[in-house]
C-alpha positions in Angstrom: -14.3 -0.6 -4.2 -14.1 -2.0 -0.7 -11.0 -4.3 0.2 -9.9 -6.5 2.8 -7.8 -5.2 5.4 -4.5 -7.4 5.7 -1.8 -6.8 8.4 2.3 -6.1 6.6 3.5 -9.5 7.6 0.9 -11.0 5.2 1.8 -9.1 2.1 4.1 -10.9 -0.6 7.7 -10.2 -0.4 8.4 -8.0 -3.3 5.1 -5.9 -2.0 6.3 -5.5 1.6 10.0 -4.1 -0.1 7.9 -1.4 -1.6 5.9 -0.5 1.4 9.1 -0.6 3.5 10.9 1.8 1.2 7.5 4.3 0.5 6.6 4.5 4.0 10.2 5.1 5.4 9.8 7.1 8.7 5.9 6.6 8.8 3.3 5.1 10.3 1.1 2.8 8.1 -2.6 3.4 9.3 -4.0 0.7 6.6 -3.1 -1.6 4.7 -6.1 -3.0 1.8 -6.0 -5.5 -0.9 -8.2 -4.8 -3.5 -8.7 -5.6 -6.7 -7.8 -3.2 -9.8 -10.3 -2.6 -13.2 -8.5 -5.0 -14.8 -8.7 -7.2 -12.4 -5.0 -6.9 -11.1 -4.3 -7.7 -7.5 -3.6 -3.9 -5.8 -2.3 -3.1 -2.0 -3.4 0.0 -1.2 -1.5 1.6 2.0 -2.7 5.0 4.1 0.2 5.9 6.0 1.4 9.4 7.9 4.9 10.9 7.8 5.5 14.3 9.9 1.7 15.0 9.7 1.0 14.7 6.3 -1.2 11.8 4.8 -0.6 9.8 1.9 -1.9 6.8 0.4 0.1 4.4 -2.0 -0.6 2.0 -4.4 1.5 -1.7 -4.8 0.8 -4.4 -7.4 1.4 -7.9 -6.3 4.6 -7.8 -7.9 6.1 -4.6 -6.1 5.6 -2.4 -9.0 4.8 1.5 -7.1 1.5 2.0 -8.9 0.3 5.6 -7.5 1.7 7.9 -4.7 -0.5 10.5 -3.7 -1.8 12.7 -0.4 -4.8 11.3 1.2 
């Protein structure tokens, strides 16, 4: 599943407060918005903090779906 790549400024409040917090100290390499299985909006984020990658998972309503190294 391919998404669209979006810049932070364009991502819904509530979203952005999540990415914000997650990504503390980071650098986000990518943000995506995709769609989930069930047809659920879903940000996904690469970022990399002290030279480890990781990749998180937003819903549209800020809800922290899935943290995990990339």
């Amino acid at each position: 599943m391919a998404g669209k790549d979006v810049p932070l400024e364009s991502v819904p409040v509530p979203v952005r407060a999540t990415i914000d917090r997650e990504t503390a100290g980071g650098v986000i390499d990518e943000i995506e918005l995709d769609t989930s299985k069930d047809g659920e909006t879903v940000y996904e984020v690469e970022f990399h903090l002290d030279g480890v990658k990781y990749e998180i998972e937003v819903a549209a309503d800020g809800t922290l779906l899935k943290r995990s190294l990339d």
